[in-house]
N, C-alpha and C positions, 0 to 999 in steps of 0.2 A: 115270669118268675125267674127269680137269678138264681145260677147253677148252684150255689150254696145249700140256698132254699132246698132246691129240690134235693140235695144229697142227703141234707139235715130231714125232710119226710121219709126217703127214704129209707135212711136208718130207723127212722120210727116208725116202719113198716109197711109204707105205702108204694107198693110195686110200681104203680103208677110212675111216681115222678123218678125211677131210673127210667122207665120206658121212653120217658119225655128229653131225660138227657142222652137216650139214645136215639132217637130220633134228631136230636139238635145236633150231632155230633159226629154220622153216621156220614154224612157225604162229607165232610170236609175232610175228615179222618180219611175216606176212602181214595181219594183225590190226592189228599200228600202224598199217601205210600204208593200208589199208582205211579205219582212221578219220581217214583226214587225206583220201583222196580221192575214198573212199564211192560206189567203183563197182568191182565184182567183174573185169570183165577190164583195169582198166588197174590196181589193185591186182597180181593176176597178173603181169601184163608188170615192173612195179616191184621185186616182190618177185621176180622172175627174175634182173632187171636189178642187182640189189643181190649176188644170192648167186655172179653172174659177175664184179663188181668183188670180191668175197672172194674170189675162187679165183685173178682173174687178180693181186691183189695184195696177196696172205697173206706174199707173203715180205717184206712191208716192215712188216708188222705189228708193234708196239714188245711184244714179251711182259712190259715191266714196267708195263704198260698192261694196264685190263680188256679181257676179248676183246668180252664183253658191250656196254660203251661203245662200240668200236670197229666195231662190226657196226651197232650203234644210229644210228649216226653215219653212216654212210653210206647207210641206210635214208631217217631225217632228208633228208642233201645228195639223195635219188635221187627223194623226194617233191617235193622244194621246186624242182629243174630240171622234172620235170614240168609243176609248177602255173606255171612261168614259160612254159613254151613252150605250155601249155593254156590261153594267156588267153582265148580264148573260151569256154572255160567258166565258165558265170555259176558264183560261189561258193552261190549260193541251191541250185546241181544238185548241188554237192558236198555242202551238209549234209543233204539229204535221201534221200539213197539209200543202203539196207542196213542192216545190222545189227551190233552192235556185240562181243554176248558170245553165246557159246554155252552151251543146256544140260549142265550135267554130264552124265555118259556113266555113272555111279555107278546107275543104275535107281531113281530114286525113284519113290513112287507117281504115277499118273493126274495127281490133285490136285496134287499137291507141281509135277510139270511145266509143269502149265497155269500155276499161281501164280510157277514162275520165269519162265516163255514171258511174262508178263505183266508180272513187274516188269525183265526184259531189255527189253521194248522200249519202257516208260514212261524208262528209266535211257538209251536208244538215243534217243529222242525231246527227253530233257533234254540229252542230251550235244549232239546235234546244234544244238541253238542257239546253243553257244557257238563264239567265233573258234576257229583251230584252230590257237594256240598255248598256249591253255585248255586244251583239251582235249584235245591230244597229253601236258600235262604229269602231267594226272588220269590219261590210259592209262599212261603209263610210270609212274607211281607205285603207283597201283594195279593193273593189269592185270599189269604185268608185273615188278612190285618194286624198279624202281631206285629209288635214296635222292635225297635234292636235288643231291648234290654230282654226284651222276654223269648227272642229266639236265641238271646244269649243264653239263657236259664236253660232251655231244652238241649242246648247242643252240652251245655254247661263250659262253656269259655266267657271269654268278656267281648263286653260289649264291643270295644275294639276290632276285635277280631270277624264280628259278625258287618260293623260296619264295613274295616277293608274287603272283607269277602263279596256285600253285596256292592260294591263300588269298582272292583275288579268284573264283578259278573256285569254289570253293565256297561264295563268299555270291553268288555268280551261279544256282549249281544250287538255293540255298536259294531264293531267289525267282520262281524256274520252277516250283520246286514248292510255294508257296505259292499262285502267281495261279490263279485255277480257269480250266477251256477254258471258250472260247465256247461257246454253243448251237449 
């Protein structure tokens, strides 16, 4: 059922289909803000804190708008009040904590695991270097399939801007993994 659907039951009082868009919406939401503030329990409290401004203001929600951009978008504004009111926290503590992707759940072999477990946190380790306007743009484009124009909507710049951004970030990723680690 498409997200619509279900906001339009909703409204018409079927508890149901918000629990269904919270379940749809609940890892990948949890997963962006993670990698913008790359600590597991104010991630949590964030991704709480986002899914009670969609309940308490779903009815203002424009349905000729994506529901996706609009959940995105307020995930975005729920990180960036944080990191304002978090100035003590050194940015250096944000990029280095946690992890970025998960192994598939699909049972591949031993091997095959180890070798994702392996290139997830060399891919978690390159991400983390970059600002985290970089690298919020590579997760929403890759991680989670928005196109330029709609992570242009969330940040609310143009498209432009999100293209140089992710085109910067990956001759940034290329030269991270170019330089070899110290001893």
């Amino acid at each position: 059922m498409e997200d619509k659907e279900l906001i339009q039951k909703y409204l018409e009082g079927n508890d149901e289909a918000f629990q269904t868009l919270v379940k749809r919406y609940l890892s990948p939401i949890y997963n962006f803000v993670f990698s913008s503030v790359r600590d597991k329990h104010h991630a949590e409290d964030i991704t709480q804190d986002v899914f009670i401004k969609v309940w308490t203001h779903l009815k203002r929600y424009d349905p000729s708008k994506s529901f996706k951009v609009w959940i995105y978008t307020i995930a975005k504004n729920s990180v960036y009040d944080f990191l304002r009111k978090k100035k003590d926290i050194p940015f250096s503590f944000l990029e280095k904590e946690g992890e970025l992707f998960d192994i598939p759940d699909s049972e591949p072999l031993p091997d095959k695991i180890l070798q994702l477990s392996d290139s997830s946190k060399t891919m978690d380790a390159a991400l983390s270097k970059l600002a985290i306007p970089y690298r919020e743009v590579l997760i929403l484009y890759y991680q989670n399939g928005f196109n330029f124009r709609e992570i242009a909507e969330i940040f609310k710049t143009s498209a432009n801007t999100v293209k140089s951004r992710h085109r910067r970030a990956l001759v940034m990723l290329k030269k991270i993994f170019k330089k070899p680690d110290p001893p």
